[in-house]
Every structure is written in structure tokens, then in C-alpha cells.
TORKOL-4160 file (C-alpha; in steps of 0.2 Angstrom, whole numbers, padded with zeros to 4 digits, m for minus):
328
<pt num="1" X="0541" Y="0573" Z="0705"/>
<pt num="2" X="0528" Y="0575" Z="0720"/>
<pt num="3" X="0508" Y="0578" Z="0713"/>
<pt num="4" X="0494" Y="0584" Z="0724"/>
<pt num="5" X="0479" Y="0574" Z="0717"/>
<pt num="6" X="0462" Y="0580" Z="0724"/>
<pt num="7" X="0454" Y="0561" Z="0727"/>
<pt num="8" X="0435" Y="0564" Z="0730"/>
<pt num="9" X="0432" Y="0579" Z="0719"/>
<pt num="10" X="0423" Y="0571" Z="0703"/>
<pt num="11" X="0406" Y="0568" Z="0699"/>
<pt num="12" X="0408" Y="0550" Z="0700"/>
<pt num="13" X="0418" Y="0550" Z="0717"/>
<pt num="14" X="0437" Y="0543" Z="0722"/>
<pt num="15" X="0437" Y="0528" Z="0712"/>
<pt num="16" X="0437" Y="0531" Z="0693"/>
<pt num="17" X="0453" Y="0546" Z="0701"/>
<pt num="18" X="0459" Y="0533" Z="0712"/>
<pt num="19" X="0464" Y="0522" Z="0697"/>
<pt num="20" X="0468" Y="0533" Z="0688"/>
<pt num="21" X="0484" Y="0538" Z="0698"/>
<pt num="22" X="0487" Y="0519" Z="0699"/>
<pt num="23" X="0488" Y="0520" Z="0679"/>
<pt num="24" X="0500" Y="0533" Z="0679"/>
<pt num="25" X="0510" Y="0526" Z="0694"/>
<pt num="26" X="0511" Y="0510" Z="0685"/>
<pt num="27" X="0519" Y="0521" Z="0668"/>
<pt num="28" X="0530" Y="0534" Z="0678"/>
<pt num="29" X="0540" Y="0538" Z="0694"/>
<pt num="30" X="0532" Y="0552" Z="0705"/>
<pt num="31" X="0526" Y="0551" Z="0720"/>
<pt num="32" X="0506" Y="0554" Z="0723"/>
<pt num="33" X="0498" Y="0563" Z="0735"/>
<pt num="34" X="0482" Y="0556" Z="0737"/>
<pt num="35" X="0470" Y="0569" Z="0747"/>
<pt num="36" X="0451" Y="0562" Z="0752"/>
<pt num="37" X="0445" Y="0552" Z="0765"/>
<pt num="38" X="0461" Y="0538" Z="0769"/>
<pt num="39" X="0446" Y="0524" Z="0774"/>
<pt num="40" X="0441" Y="0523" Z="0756"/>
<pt num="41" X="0457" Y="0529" Z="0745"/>
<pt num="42" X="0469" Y="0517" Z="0755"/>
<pt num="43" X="0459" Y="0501" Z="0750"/>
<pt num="44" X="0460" Y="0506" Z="0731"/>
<pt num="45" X="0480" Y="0504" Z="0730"/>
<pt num="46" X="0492" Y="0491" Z="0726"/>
<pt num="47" X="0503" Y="0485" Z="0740"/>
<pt num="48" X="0514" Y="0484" Z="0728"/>
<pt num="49" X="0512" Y="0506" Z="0723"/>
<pt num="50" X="0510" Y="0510" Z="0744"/>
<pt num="51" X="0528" Y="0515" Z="0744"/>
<pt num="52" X="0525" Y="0529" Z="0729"/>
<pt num="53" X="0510" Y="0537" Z="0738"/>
<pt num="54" X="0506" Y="0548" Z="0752"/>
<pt num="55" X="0489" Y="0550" Z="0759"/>
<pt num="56" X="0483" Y="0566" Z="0766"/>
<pt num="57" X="0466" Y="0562" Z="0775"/>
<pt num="58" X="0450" Y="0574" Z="0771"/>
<pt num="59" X="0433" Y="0568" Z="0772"/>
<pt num="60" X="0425" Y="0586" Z="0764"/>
<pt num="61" X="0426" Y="0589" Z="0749"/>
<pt num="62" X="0417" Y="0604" Z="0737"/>
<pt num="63" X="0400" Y="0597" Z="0728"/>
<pt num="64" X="0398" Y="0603" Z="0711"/>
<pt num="65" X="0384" Y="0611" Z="0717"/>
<pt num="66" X="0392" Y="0623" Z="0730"/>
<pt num="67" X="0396" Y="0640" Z="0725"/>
<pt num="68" X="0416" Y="0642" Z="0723"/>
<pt num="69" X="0418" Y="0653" Z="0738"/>
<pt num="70" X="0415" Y="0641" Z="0749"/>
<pt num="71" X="0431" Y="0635" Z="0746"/>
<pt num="72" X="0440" Y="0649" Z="0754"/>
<pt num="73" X="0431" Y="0645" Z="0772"/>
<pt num="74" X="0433" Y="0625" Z="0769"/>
<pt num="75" X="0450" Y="0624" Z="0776"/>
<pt num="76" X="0450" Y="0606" Z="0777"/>
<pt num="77" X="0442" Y="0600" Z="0760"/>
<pt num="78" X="0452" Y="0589" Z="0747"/>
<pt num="79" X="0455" Y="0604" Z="0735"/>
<pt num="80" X="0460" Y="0617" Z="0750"/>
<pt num="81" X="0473" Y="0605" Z="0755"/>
<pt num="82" X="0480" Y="0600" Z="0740"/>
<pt num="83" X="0483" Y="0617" Z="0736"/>
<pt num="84" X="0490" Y="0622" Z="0751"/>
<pt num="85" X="0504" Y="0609" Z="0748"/>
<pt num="86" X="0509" Y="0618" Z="0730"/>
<pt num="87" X="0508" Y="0633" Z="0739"/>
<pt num="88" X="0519" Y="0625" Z="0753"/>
<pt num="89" X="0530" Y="0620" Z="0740"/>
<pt num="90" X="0526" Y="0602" Z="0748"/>
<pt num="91" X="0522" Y="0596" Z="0730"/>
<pt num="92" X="0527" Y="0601" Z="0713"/>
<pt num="93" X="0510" Y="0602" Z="0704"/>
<pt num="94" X="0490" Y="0598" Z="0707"/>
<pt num="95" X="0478" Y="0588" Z="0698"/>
<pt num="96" X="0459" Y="0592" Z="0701"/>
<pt num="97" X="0444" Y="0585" Z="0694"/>
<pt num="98" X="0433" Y="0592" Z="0706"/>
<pt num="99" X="0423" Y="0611" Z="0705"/>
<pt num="100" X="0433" Y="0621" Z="0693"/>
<pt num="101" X="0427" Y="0638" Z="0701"/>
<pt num="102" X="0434" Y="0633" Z="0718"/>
<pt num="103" X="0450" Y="0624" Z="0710"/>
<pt num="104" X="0454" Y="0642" Z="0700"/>
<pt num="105" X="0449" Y="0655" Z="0717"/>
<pt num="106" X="0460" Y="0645" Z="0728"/>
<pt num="107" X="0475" Y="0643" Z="0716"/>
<pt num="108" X="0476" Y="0661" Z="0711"/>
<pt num="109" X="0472" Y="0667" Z="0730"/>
<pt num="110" X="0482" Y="0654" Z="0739"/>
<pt num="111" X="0496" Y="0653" Z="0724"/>
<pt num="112" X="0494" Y="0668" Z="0717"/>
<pt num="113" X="0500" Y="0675" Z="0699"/>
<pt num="114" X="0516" Y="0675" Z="0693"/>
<pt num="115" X="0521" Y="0694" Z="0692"/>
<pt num="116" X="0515" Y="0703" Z="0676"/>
<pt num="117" X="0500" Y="0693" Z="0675"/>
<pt num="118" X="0485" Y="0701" Z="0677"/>
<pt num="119" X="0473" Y="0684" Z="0675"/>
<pt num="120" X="0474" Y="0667" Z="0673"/>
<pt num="121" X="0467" Y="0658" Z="0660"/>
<pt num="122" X="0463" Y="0640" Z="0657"/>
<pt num="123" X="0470" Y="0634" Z="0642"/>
<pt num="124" X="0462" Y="0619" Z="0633"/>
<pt num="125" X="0466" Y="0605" Z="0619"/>
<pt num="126" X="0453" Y="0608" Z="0602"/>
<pt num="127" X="0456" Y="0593" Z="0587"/>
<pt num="128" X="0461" Y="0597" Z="0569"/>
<pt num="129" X="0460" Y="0588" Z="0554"/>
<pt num="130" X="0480" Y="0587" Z="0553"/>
<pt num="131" X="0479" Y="0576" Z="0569"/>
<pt num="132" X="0487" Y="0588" Z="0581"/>
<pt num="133" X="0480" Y="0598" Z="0594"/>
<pt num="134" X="0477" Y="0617" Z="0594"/>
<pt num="135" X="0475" Y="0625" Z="0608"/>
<pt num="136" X="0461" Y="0637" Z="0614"/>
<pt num="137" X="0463" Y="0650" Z="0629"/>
<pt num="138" X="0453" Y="0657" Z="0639"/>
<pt num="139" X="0440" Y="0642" Z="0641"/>
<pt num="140" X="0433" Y="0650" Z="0654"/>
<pt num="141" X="0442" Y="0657" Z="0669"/>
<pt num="142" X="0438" Y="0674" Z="0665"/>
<pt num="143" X="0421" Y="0680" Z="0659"/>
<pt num="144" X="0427" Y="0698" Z="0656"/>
<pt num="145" X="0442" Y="0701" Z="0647"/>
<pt num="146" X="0452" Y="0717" Z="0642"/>
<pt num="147" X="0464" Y="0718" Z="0626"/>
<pt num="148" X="0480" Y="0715" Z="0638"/>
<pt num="149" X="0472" Y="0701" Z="0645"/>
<pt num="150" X="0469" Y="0694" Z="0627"/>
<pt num="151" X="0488" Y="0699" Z="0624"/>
<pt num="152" X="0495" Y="0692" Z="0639"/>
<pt num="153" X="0482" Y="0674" Z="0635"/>
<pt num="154" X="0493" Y="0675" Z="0619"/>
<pt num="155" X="0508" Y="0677" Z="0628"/>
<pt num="156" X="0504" Y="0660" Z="0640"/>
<pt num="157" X="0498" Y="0652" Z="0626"/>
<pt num="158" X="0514" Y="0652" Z="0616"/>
<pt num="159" X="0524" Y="0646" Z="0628"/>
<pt num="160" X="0514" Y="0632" Z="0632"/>
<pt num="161" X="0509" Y="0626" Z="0614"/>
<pt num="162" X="0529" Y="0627" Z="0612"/>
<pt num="163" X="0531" Y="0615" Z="0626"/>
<pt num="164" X="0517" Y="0602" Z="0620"/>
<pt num="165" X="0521" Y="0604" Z="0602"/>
<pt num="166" X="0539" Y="0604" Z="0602"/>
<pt num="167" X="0542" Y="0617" Z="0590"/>
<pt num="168" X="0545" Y="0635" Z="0591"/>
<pt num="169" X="0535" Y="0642" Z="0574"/>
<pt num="170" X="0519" Y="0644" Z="0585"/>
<pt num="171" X="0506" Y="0653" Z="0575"/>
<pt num="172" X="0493" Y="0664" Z="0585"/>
<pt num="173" X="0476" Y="0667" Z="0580"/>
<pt num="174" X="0462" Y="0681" Z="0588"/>
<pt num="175" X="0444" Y="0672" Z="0589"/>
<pt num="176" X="0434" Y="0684" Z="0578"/>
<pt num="177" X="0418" Y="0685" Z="0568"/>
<pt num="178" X="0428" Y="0689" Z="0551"/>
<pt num="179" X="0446" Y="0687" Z="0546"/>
<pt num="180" X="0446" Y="0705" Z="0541"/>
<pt num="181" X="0457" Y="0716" Z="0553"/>
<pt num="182" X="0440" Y="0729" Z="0555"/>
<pt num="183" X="0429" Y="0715" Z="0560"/>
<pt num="184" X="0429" Y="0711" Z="0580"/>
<pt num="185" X="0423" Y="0722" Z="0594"/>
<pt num="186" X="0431" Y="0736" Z="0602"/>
<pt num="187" X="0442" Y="0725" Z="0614"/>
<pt num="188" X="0447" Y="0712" Z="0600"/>
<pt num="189" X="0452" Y="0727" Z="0590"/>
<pt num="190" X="0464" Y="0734" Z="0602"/>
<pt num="191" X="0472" Y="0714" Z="0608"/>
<pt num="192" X="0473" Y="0714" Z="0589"/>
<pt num="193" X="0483" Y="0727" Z="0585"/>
<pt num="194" X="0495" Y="0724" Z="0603"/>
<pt num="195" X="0498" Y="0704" Z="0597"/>
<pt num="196" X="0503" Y="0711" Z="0577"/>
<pt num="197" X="0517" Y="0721" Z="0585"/>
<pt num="198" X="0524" Y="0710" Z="0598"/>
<pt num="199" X="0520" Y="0691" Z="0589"/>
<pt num="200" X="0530" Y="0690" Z="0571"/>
<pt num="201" X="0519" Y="0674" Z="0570"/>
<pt num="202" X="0503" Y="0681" Z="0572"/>
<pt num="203" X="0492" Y="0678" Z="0559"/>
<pt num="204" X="0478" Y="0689" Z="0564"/>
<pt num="205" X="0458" Y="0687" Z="0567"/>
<pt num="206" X="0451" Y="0667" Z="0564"/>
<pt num="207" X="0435" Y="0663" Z="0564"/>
<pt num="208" X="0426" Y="0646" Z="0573"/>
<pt num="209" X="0425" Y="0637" Z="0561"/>
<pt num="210" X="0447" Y="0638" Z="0557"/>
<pt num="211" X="0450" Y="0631" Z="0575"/>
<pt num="212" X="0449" Y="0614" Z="0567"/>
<pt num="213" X="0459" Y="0615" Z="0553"/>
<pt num="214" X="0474" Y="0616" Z="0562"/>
<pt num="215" X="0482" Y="0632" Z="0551"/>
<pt num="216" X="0481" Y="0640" Z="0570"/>
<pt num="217" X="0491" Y="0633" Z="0584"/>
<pt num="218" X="0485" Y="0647" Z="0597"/>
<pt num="219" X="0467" Y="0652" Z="0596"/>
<pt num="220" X="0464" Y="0668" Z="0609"/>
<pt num="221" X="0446" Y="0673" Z="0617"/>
<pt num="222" X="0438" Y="0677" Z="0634"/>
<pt num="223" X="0433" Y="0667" Z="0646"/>
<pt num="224" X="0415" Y="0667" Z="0639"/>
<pt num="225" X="0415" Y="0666" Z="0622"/>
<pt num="226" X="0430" Y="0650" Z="0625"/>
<pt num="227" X="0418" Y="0641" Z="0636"/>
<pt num="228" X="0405" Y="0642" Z="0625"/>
<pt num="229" X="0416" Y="0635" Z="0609"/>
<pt num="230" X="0422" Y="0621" Z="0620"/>
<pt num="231" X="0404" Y="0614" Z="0626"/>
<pt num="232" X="0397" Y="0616" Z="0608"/>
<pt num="233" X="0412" Y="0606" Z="0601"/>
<pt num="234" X="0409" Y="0592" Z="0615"/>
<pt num="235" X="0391" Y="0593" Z="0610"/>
<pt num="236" X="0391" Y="0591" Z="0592"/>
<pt num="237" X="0405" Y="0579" Z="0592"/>
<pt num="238" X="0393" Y="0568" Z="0604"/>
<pt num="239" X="0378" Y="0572" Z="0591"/>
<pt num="240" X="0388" Y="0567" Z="0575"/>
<pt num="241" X="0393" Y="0550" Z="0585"/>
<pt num="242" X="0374" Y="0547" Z="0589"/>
<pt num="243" X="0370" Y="0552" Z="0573"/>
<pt num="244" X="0382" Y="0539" Z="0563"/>
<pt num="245" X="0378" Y="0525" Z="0575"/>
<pt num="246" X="0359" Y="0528" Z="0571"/>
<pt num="247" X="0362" Y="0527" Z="0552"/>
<pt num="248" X="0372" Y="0510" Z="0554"/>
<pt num="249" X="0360" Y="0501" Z="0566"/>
<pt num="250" X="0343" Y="0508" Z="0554"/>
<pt num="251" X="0356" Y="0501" Z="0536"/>
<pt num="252" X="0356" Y="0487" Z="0527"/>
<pt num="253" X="0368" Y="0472" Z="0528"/>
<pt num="254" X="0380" Y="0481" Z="0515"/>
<pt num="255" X="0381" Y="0497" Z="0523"/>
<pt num="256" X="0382" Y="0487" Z="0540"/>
<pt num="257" X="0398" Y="0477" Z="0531"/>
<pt num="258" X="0405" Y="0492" Z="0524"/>
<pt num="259" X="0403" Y="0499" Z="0544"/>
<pt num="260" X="0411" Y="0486" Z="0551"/>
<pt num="261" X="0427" Y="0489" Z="0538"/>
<pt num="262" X="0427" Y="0507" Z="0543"/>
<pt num="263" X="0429" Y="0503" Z="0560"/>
<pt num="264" X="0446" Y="0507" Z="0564"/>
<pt num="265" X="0440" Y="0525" Z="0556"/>
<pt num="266" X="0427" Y="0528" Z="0569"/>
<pt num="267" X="0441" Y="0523" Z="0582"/>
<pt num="268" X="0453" Y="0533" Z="0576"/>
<pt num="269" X="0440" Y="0548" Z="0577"/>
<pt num="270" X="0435" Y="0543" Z="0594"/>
<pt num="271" X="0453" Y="0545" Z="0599"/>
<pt num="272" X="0453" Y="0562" Z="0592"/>
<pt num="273" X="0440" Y="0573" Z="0602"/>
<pt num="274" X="0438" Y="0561" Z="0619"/>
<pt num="275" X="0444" Y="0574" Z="0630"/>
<pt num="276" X="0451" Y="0558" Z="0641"/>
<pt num="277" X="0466" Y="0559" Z="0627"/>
<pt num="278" X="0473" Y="0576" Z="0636"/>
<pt num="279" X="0467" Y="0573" Z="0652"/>
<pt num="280" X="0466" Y="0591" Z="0659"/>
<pt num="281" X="0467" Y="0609" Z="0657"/>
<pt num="282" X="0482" Y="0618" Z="0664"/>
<pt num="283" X="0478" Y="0635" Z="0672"/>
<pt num="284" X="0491" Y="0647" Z="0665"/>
<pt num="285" X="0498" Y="0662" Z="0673"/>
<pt num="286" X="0499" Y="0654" Z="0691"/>
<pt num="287" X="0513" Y="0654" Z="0700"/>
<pt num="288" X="0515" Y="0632" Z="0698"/>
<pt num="289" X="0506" Y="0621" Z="0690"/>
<pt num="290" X="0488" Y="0616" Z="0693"/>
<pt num="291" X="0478" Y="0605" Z="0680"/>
<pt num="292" X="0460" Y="0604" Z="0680"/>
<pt num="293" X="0450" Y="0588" Z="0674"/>
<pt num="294" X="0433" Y="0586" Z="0669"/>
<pt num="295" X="0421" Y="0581" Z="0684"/>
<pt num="296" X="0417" Y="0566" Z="0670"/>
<pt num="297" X="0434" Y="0558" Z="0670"/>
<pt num="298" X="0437" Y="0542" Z="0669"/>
<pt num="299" X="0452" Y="0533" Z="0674"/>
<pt num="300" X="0461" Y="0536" Z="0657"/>
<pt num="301" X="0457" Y="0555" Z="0659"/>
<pt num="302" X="0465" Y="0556" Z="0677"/>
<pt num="303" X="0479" Y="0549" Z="0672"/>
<pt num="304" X="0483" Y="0560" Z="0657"/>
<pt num="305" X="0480" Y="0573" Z="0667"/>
<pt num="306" X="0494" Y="0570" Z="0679"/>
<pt num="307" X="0506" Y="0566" Z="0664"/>
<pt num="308" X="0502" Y="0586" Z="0658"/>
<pt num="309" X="0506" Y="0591" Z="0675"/>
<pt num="310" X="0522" Y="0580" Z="0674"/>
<pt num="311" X="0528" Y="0588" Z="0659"/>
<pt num="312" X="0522" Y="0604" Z="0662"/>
<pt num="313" X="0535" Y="0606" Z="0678"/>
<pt num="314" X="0548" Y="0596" Z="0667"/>
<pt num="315" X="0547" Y="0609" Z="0655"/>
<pt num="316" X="0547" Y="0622" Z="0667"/>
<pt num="317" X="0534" Y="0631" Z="0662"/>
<pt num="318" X="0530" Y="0644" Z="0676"/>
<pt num="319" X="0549" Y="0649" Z="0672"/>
<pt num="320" X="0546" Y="0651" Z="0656"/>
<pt num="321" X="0529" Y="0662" Z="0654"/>
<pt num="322" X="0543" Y="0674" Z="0667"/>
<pt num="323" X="0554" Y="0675" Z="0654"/>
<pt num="324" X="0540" Y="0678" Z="0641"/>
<pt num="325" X="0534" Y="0692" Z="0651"/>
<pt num="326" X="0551" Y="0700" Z="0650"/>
<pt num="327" X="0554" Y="0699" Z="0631"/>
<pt num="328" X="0536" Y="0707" Z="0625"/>
């Protein structure tokens, strides 16, 4: 197993990636292919981890702040050359934690889509109260969506929550304002009817607030409205754990006590919305597998990351989307 990492990428430079891939080298055999500038990566490693790792040297990088085409003209950035190695079949996946935008235009132009697929979409983990994940698709790849592009996000999404999930029951749910098949607008109303007659596990139009309860396995949106749902659950997750840690510092000594015994609780509910859990966001309907990880991760996050691109490839999921493709 051979994984592109882009090194200088995130917010917080190479270091927090760096160790990241250290982490995961010290957990699983692949190979890494470290791309950023080789004078401050190199030092970060192990002698003992050299022989698993391969440096590519790249002193540019994108900035977060740069628009996304630059990445087309930036032949020698990080994220240009880590995807020209998947693309040359050099490496078997690519992690990036660096600009999103750039990460998504160079996969699809430089990779492409596998056949059939009209978009890519980004498909990420949302918490439930039954302690598994559901899965939420498009996060944001595409603003503007049709009703086959919400029919093919359903399509991507099954296979994959097959693959993390392990089972092959996958229910599939249409992001809506009401549970009732008239509600919706004219492009949910039409992806609704396509997914009723091709997904025997379809269970029809869910509303926010159902994402959670993990009744839904696959929740399908655009781009847009995805985003938005994934930055307001990060948001209020990080309000309600302010909010709780405010309430115990301003208690009394019981409630303080009582705290203290609830700790592993608030652990255990840490555990379940850090996005450093999953790591990273695979971009379905590319032809390979690219992961995209927040420009926040930390060392943990990195090296989730790589173990979703890890499995990803081990369950052949590029493969398998084909053979979707075929049978709807």
C-alpha cells in the first residue's frame, strides 16, 4: 500500500501531518509518500520509520487563502504532485489536509471521474445516538445539484457506508424539510421519486434533525445545503461543550463531585463528534481514492485519515461504485 500525503498543506504546517503519518506507520504497513519541502519533513521521522517512507521535495504549497485555480498553474505545489502520483498510478491513494477546493479541481481534472459519474461528492461521518456513524453526502463539493446528481450521491453513498459499516441493509435517506413525499423542492422531488424505484432500502425524505438518530445510514443533499449541516453540527457540538464546562466551573461542590463522576460521560461524548475520530472525507466518484482532512487536524486526525484511505482501496471501492453504476 503506497499513500501520497500532502505534508505542508494544513493550517498549522507539516508537523501536526508529519506525525501523524508516523502514528499510522507505527500501526500499519504502507509505505508514505511524504510531499513538502524534504529540509523540514526529513528531520520529523524516525530513523527507525526512513525505510517505509519516500520524500518527494516541494517547497510550494496552496494557502488556504488562494483561490482553487491556482492549483492548475502550480505544477510543483504539494497537492499538484501528490496527485499526479495517483494519477500516475505511482501511489494507491492521497491524503490531503490542505485547500479543499484545489484538492477536489485537481482530482477530478488530473484523475477524472469514474464513467457514469457526472460529479463527485464529498462524503462525510455525522454522530448518532446508537454510537455509529451516518453518513452525510454532498458536504460540499457541489453547490448546484440536479436530481441524478442526488440519485448518483445515493448510489456512491451506499456502496461506501457498506464498506465502513459492514453490513449490506443500508438505509438511504433524502435531506428534506418534511417527511412527507410532497414536501421538498422541485429537484428533491424528482431524486425522490428516481431513489424509490431503484433503492429497495430507501426510506424516503428525513428531516435535520433525523441525522442523529441513526434510523438513516445515508443522508443525500447538495453541496450547499451539506456544508451548511456539517459547520452547524461542529458549531453547536463546540457551544454545548463550552456551555457544560461553564455550568460546572460557575456550580457547587456537589455538582462539581457529581462532574467529576460523569467524567468518563463527557469523554465518551468527546469521542463521538471530534472529527479527529474519522480523520477525513473520501471524495466519492473519482477514479482512486483521495481523502480530505480538515486544515485543523491534529496528529490523530492525520493519521485516521490515512487509515480511511487504507481501507478504502482494500475494499476496492472505486471497483465497486463501477459495479453499482451498472446494476441501477
Amino acid at each position: 500500500m503506497r499513500i501520497a500525503i500532502d505534508a505542508m498543506g494544513g493550517d498549522f504546517g507539516p508537523q501536526p501531518i508529519v506525525e501523524g503519518v508516523v502514528k499510522a506507520l507505527e500501526e500499519k504497513d504502507f509505505t508514505a509518500y511524504l510531499v513538502g519541502d524534504e529540509k523540514q519533513i526529513k528531520p520529523l521521522i524516525p530513523n527507525k520509520l526512513l525505510d517505509k517512507v519516500r520524500f518527494i521535495n516541494s517547497e510550494d504549497f496552496i494557502r488556504m487563502d488562494e483561490s482553487a485555480t491556482e492549483a492548475l498553474k502550480r505544477k510543483e505545489s504539494t497537492i499538484y504532485k501528490s496527485i499526479e502520483l495517483l494519477r500516475n498510478k505511482e501511489v494507491d491513494a492521497v491524503v490531503s489536509a490542505g485547500h479543499s477546493g484545489a484538492t477536489m479541481s485537481l482530482a477530478t481534472l488530473r484523475i477524472g471521474r469514474i464513467k457514469g459519474i457526472r460529479r463527485p461528492a464529498i462524503i462525510t461521518f455525522m454522530p448518532t445516538i446508537k454510537k455509529q456513524y451516518a453518513f452525510l453526502l454532498d458536504a460540499g463539493a457541489n453547490v448546484d445539484c440536479d436530481a441524478h446528481n442526488l440519485y448518483q450521491f445515493g448510489l456512491m453513498g451506499e456502496v461506501y457506508a457498506k464498506v465502513v459499516l459492514n453490513k449490506d441493509d443500508v438505509k438511504l435517506g433524502l435531506l428534506s424539510n418534511g417527511e412527507e413525499e410532497s414536501k421538498g423542492n422541485t429537484v428533491t422531488k424528482e431524486a425522490f421519486g428516481m431513489l424509490k424505484e431503484s433503492f429497495p432500502n430507501f426510506v424516503g425524505n428525513v428531516e435535520g434533525g433525523d441525522i442523529f438518530k441513526g434510523e438513516v445510514d445515508v443522508i443525500i443533499t447538495d453541496g450547499f445545503i451539506g456544508n451548511i449541516v456539517l459547520k452547524t453540527s461542529e458549531g453547536a457540538a463546540d457551544v454545548i461543550s463550552k456551555l457544560i464546562k461553564e455550568e460546572i466551573k460557575n456550580s457547587g461542590l456537589l455538582q462539581k463531585i457529581g462532574a467529576l463522576l460523569l467524567k468518563p460521560v463527557f469523554k465518551g461524548l468527546k469521542k463521538a463528534i471530534d472529527y479527529a475520530e474519522y480523520g477525513g472525507a473520501p471524495l466519492l466518484g473519482i477514479n482512486g481514492c483521495v481523502i480530505i482532512a480538515h486544515g485543523k487536524s491534529n496528529s490523530k486526525a492525520i493519521k485516521n485519515a490515512i487509515f480511511q484511505a487504507i481501507r478504502y482501496v482494500e475494499n476496492d471501492v472505486t471497483n465497486r461504485i463501477k459495479e453499482s453504476l451498472k446494476v441501477h
